[in-house]
C-alpha positions in Angstrom: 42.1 66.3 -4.2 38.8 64.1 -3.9 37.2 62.8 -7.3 33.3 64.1 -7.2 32.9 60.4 -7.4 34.7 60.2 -4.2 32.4 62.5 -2.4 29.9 60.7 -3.5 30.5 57.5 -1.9 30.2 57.9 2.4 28.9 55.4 4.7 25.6 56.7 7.0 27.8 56.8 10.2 30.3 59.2 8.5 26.9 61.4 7.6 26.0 61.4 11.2 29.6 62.4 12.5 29.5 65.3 10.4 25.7 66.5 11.2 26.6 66.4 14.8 29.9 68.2 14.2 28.2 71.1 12.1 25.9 71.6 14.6 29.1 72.7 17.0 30.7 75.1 14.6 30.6 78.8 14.0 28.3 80.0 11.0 31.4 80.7 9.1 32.6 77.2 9.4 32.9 74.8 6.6 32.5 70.9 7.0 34.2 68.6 4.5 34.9 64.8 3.7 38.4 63.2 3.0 36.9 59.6 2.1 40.4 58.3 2.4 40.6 59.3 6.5 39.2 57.4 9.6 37.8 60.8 10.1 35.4 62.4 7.9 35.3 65.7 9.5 38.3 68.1 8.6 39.5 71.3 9.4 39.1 75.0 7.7 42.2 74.7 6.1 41.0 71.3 4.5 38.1 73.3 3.8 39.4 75.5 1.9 41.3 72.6 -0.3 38.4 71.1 -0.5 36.1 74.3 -1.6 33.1 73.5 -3.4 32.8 69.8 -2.5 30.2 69.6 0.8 29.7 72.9 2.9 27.8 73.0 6.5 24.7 74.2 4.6 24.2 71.2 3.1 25.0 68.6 5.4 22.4 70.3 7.3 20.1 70.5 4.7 20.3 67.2 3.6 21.4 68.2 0.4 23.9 66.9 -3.1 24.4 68.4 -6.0 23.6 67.7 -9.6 25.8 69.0 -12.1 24.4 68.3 -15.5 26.4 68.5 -19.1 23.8 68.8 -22.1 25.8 67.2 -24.9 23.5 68.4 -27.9 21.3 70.5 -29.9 19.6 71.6 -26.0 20.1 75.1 -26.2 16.2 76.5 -25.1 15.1 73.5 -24.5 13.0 72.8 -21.2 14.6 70.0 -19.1 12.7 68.2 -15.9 14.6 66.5 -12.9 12.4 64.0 -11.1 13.5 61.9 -8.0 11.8 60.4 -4.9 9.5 63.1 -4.2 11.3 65.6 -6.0 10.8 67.7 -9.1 12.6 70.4 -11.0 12.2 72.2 -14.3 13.7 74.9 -16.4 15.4 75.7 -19.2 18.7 74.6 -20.7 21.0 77.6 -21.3 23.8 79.0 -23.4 26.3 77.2 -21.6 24.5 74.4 -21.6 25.5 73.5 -18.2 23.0 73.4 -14.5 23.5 72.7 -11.4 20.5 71.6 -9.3 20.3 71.0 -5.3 18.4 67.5 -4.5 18.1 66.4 -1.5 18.4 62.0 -1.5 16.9 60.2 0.8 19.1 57.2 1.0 19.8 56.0 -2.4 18.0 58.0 -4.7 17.3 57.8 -8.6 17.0 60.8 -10.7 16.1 61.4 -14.5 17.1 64.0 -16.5 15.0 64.6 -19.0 14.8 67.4 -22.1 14.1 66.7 -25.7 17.2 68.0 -28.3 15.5 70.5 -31.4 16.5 67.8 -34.0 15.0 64.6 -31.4 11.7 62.6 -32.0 11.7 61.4 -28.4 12.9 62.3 -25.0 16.7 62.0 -24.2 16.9 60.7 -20.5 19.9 60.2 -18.4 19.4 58.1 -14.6 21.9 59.2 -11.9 21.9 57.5 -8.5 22.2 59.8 -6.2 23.2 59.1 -2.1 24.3 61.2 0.7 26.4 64.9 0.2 28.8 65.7 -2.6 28.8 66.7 -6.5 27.1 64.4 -8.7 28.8 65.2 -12.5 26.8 63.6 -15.5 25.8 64.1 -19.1 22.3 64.3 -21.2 23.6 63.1 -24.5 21.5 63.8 -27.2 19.2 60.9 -28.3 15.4 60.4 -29.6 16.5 60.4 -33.4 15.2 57.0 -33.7 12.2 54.8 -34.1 11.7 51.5 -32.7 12.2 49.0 -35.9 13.0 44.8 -35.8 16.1 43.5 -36.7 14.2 42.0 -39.9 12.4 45.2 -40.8 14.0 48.6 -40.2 15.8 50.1 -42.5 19.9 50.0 -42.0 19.5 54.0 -41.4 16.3 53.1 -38.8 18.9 49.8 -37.5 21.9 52.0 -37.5 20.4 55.2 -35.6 18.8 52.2 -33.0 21.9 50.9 -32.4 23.5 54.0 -32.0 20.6 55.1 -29.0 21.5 51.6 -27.7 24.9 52.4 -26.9 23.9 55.5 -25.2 21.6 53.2 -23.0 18.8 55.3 -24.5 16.5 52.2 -25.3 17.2 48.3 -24.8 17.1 45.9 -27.9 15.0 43.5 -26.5 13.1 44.6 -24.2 12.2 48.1 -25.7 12.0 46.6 -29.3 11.7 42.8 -29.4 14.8 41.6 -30.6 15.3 37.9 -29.7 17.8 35.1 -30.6 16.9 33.9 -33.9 15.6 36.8 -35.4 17.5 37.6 -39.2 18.3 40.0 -41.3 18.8 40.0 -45.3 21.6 41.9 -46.3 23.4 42.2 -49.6 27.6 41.5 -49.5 29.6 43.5 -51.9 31.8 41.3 -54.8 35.5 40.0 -53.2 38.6 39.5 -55.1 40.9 36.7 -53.9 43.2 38.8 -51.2 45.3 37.0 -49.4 43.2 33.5 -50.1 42.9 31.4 -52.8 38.9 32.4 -53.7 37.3 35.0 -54.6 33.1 35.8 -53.9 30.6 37.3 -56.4 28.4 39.8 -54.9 25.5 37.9 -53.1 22.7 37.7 -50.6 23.1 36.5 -46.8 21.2 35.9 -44.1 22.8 37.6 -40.7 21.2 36.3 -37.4 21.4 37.2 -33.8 22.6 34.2 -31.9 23.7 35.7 -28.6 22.1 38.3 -26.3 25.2 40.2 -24.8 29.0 39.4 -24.6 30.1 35.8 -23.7 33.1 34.1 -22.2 36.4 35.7 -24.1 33.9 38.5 -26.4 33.6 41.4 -25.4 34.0 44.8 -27.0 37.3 46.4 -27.8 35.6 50.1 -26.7 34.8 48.6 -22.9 30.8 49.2 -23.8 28.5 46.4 -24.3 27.9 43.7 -26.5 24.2 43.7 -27.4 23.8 41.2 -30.0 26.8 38.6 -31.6 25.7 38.0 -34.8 26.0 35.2 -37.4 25.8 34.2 -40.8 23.0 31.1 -41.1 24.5 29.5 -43.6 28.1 29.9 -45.4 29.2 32.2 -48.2 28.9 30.8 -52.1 32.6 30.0 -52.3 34.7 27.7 -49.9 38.0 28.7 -48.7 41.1 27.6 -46.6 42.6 28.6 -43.2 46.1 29.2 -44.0 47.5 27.9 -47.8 49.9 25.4 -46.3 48.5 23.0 -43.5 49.4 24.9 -40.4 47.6 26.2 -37.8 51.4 27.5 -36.6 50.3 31.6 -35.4 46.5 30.0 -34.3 43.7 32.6 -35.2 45.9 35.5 -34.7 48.2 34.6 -37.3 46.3 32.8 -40.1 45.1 34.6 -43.6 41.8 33.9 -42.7 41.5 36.0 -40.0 43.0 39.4 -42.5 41.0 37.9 -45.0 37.8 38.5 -42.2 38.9 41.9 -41.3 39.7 43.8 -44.0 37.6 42.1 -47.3 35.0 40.4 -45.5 34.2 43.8 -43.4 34.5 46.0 -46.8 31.9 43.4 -48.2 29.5 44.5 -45.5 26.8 46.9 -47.2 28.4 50.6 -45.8 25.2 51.3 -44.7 25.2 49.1 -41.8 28.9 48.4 -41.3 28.8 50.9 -38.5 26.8 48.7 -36.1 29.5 46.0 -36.1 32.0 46.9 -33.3 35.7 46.1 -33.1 35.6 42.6 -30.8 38.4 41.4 -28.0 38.6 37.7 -29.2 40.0 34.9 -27.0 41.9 31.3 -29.2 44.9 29.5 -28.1 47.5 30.6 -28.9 49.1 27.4 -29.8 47.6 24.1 -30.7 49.2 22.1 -27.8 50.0 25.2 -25.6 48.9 26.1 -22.3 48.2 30.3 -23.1 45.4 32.2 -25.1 46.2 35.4 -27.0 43.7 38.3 -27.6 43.0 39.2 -31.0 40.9 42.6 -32.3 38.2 42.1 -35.1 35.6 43.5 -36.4 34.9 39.5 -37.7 35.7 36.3 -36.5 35.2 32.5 -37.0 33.7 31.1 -34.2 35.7 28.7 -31.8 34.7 24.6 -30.5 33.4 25.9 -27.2 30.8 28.6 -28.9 29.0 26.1 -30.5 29.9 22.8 -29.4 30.1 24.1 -25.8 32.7 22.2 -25.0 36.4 21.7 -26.1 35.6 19.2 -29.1 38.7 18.6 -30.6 40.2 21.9 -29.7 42.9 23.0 -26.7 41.5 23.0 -23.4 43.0 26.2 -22.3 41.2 28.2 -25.3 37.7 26.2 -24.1 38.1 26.8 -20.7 38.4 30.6 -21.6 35.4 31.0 -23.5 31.6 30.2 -23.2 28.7 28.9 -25.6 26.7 31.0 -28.0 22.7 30.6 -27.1 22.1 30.2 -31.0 24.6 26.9 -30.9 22.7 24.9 -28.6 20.5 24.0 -31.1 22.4 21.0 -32.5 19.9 20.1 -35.5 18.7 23.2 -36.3 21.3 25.6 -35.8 24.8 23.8 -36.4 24.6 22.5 -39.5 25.4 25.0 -42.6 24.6 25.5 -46.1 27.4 26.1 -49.0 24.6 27.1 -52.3 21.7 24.6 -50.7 23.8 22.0 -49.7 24.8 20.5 -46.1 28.3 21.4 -45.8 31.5 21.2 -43.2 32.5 25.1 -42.4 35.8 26.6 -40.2 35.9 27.7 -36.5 39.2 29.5 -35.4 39.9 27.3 -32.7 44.1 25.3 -33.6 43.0 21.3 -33.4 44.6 20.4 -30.0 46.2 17.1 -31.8 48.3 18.0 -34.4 50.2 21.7 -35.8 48.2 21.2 -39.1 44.3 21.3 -38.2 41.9 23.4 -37.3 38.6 22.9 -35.7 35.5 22.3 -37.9 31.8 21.8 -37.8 30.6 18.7 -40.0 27.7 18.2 -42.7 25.7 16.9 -39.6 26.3 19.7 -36.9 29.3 17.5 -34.7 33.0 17.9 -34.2 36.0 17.6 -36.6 39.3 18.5 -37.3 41.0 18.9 -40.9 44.2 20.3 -42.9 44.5 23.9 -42.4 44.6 23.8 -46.4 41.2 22.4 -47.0 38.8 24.6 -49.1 35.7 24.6 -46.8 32.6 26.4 -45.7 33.1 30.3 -44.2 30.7 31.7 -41.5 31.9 35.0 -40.0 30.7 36.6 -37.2 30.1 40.2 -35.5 29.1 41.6 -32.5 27.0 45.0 -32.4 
């Protein structure tokens, strides 16, 4: 049996084969699409199969159909379908389910729109929309939001934004401003020493946006999209090692720094905003001097050689090749070079250092390239993506 996507998808000379086909039939005849044959047009007994994909009345007609899920508080409400030259209205009800015949010419956009009882603003959905078949999609509920800066809204307002985000509902930066460089002040929660050496008293950070969207080896664990990765500006108070004996032996995936990152660093995060930040696939070798990268799932991460140096500096080639450079990074001067309490100070990426089973990658006092002992107390920077 067809998808509706399937029916969806035909080719303008298939459209014509079956308009000149209808045309030869009886009244009682049905005309259907198998996508998968050379031949669109099939028999009653595939019609039948095939009931309630595309009938003779609407190839005839010109017509596709629209069938619209209303995931919310909609009950009542009064919805609008607009397309081309095309308009509908009505209202939403019990079963919180329509179906509305459009009829596309060529590839044709249409928005749903109907404002939830609990919304402050329109919920809209955009369905393109060509040829004959059954077009199923959703209104999710959205609107419960106001458009706030990444410095300035509240983490309920940022929370609630990013959450309309997701649903595609309103665009960061184009809808609210949000740019590379903007920051946010946040509060971090106290951390004992698990699984480290150090522990952190409770203290105040500065969390930037330094990308716009996914890069090379980031992307979201949940398949949706990346809108901003975002950084620390500077290090935490206390310094802290990689592993507690000089190895890099297990890379990222297997040093305490990365638990350390997902489970106290992430508990740190105020609970108020730790919703925004989205469980990350993350891409390091998965050996110093190895020729394979391993994917590793966290909510934070250290950043690897090629997202800031953009290049492999120091690290494995395989791992560089793999990923890409953060837009924040490119800013050697400004933007490279980390604090620990005021002070200039070296700080960890993830990335094994390609020359030896003891180092990892590091960022100097002066925004270049090192390596040092996995056991080395240094500067901590993690990073999110929301």
């Amino acid at each position: 049996m067809p998808t509706d996507k399937d029916m969806a998808v035909l080719g303008t000379d298939a459209l014509k084969a079956i308009k000149e086909w209808v045309k030869k039939q009886k009244p009682e005849t049905d005309a259907t699409v198998n996508p998968d044959s050379e031949n669109p047009v099939q028999s009653k007994a595939v019609a039948k199969a095939l009931e309630g994909y595309v009938k003779k009345e609407d190839v005839v007609a010109g017509c596709a159909t629209l069938k619209i899920t209303f995931d919310g508080d909609f009950e009542g409400q009064a919805y609008t379908i607009k397309g081309g030259s095309e308009s509908y209205e009505g209202v939403v009800p019990p079963e919180m389910a329509v179906s509305q015949t459009v009829k596309p010419e060529g590839m044709t956009e249409y928005t749903i729109s109907a404002t939830a009882k609990s919304g402050k603003e329109p919920s809209t959905h955009v369905e393109q929309v060509q040829f004959y078949g059954v077009y199923p999609c959703t209104l999710e509920e959205g609107g419960d939001y106001d458009i706030v800066s990444w410095a300035d809204g509240t983490d309920e307002q940022i929370v609630k934004l990013l959450a309309a985000a997701d649903k595609g509902l309103v665009d960061l930066a184009e809808d609210c401003g949000w740019q590379v460089g903007d920051t946010r002040t946040v509060i971090l929660g106290a951390m004992a020493a698990t699984g480290v050496g150090e522990a952190h008293e409770s203290q105040q950070v500065k969390l930037v946006l330094t990308h716009a969207g996914a890069t090379p080896g980031i992307s979201r664990v949940d398949g949706k999209e990346i809108h901003f990765q975002v950084d620390l500006v500077d290090c935490l108070n206390e310094k802290g090692y990689m592993n507690d004996s000089n190895t890099n032996n297990g890379s990222w995936d297997g040093c305490a720094r990365r638990t350390w990152c997902n489970k106290v660093f992430y508990n740190a995060v105020p609970e108020t905003i730790r919703p925004i930040f989205k469980e990350m696939k993350v891409t390091t070798a998965e050996t110093y001097n190895g020729s394979l990268n391993k994917e590793s799932h966290d909510y934070f991460a250290l950043r690897a050689a090629q997202e800031v140096f953009g290049s492999a500096s120091g690290s494995n080639a395989t791992e560089a090749a793999a990923l890409g450079q953060v837009d924040y990074y490119k800013n050697e001067a400004q933007h490279r070079v980390k604090h620990v309490q005021g002070s200039a100070h070296y700080w960890w990426l993830r990335s094994p250092g390609a020359s030896s089973s003891s180092y990892f990658c590091l960022v100097t006092t002066t925004g270049s390239a090192n390596t040092y002992s996995a056991a080395t107390a240094t500067g901590l920077a993690p990073f999110g993506c929301i």
